[in-house]
C-alpha positions in Angstrom: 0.0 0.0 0.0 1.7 3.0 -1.3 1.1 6.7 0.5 2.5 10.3 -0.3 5.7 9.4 2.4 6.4 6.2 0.5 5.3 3.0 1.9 3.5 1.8 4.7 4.4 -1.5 6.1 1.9 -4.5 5.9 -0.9 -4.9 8.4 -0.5 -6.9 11.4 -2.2 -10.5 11.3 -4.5 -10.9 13.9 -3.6 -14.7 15.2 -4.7 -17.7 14.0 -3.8 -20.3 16.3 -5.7 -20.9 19.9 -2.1 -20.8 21.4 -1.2 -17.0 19.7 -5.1 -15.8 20.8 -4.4 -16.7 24.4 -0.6 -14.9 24.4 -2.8 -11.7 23.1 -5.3 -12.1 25.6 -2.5 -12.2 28.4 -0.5 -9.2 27.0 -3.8 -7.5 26.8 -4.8 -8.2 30.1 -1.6 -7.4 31.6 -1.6 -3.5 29.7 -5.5 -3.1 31.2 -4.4 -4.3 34.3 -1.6 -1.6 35.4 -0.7 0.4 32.5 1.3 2.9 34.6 4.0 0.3 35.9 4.9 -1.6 32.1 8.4 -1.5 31.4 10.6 -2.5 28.5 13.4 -5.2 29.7 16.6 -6.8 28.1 19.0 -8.3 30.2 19.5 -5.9 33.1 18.1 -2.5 31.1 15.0 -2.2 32.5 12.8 1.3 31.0 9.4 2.1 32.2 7.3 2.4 28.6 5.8 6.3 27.5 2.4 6.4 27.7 2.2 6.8 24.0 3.6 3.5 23.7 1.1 1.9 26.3 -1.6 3.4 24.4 -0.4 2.5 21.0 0.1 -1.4 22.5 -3.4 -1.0 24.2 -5.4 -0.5 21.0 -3.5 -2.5 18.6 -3.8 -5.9 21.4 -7.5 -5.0 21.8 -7.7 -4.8 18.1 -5.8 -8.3 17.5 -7.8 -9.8 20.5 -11.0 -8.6 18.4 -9.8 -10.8 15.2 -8.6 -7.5 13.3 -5.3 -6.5 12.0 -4.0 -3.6 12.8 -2.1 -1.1 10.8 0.7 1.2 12.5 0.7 4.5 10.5 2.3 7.6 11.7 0.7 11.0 11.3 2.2 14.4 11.0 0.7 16.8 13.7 0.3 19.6 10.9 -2.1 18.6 9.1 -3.4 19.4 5.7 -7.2 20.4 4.9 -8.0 17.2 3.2 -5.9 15.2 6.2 -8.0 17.3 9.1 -11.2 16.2 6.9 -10.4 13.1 6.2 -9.6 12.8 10.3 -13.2 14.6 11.2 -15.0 12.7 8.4 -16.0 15.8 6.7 -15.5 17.4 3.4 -12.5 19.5 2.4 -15.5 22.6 2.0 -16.6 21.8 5.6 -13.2 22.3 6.9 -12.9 25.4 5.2 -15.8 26.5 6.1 -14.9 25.5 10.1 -11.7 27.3 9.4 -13.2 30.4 7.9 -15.8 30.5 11.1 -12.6 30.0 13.8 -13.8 27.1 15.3 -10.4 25.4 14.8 -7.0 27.9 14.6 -4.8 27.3 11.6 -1.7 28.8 10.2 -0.5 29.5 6.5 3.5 29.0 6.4 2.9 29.3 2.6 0.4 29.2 0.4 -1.9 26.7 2.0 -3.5 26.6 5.7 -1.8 24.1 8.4 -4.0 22.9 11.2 -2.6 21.5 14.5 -3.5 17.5 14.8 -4.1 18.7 18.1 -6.6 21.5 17.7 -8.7 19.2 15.4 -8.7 16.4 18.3 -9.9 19.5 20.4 -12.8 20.4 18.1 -13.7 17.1 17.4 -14.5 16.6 21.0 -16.7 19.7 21.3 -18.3 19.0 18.5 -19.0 15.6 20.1 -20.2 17.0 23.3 -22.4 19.7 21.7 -24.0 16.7 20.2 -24.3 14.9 23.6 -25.9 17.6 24.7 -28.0 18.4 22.1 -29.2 14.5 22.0 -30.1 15.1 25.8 -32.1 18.1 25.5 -33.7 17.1 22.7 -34.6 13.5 25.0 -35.6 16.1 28.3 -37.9 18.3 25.9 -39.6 14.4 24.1 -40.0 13.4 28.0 -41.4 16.3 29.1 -44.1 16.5 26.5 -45.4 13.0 26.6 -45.6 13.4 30.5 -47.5 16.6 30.0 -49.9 16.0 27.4 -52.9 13.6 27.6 -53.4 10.2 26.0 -55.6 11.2 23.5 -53.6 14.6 22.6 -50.6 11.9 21.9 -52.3 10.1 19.2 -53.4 13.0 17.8 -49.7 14.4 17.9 -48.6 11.3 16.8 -50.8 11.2 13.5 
């Protein structure tokens, strides 16, 4: 699988033997158990593991343990406007729209905006917890009008 960097290396198997499932399912249970205390050992070097790495092991284990490969693909944290759409799952308009509106800060070292990985993590959890709350108001206002209309004003509201 070819990218603009070059190449990216070739997914990661899940197992296929009972004996490889259960070495996943211990190395997954031993990251979930105490992810703060994993270290890295080789002979009598011993080095406590980032918490980058223990999240990157984390998902790719619970991935493998899931029956799914698991592809390791590193990410610039400048992003274009087609990566930061790509990563929100929106258009390259939308993002220039969101950009244009300053929802989400961006330079221009050049000729074309930069947007901090970052920053687009940021916006895409407000914009997930708008939509939390939006989901719950919109669930208070549905339970408080069936609880304060009658019966027979539902069907009719219904129809």
């Amino acid at each position: 699988m070819a990218s603009r960097r070059g190449t990216v290396e070739p997914p990661i198997l899940p197992p296929t033997t009972s004996a490889r499932r259960a070495e996943i399912a211990h190395l997954q249970a031993l990251v979930l158990r105490d992810p703060q205390h994993l270290t890295l050992s080789t002979g009598d070097d011993h080095a406590p593991l980032p918490d980058q790495v223990v999240d990157a092991l984390r998902q790719a284990l619970v991935a493998l343990a899931q029956d799914q490969a698991v592809t390791i693909f590193p990410t610039a944290t400048l992003l274009t406007t087609q990566q930061a759409a790509d990563l929100l799952g929106v258009s390259r308009p939308t993002i220039i729209k969101i950009l244009d509106a300053r929802e989400i800060p961006y330079i221009t070292p050049g000729r074309h905006r930069r947007i901090s990985l970052t920053d687009v993590l940021d916006y895409q959890q407000r914009s997930a917890t708008k939509t939390s709350q939006a989901l719950d108001e919109l669930m208070e206002d549905s339970a408080e009008f069936y609880t304060t209309v009658s019966p027979a004003d539902q069907d009719s509201a219904t129809r």
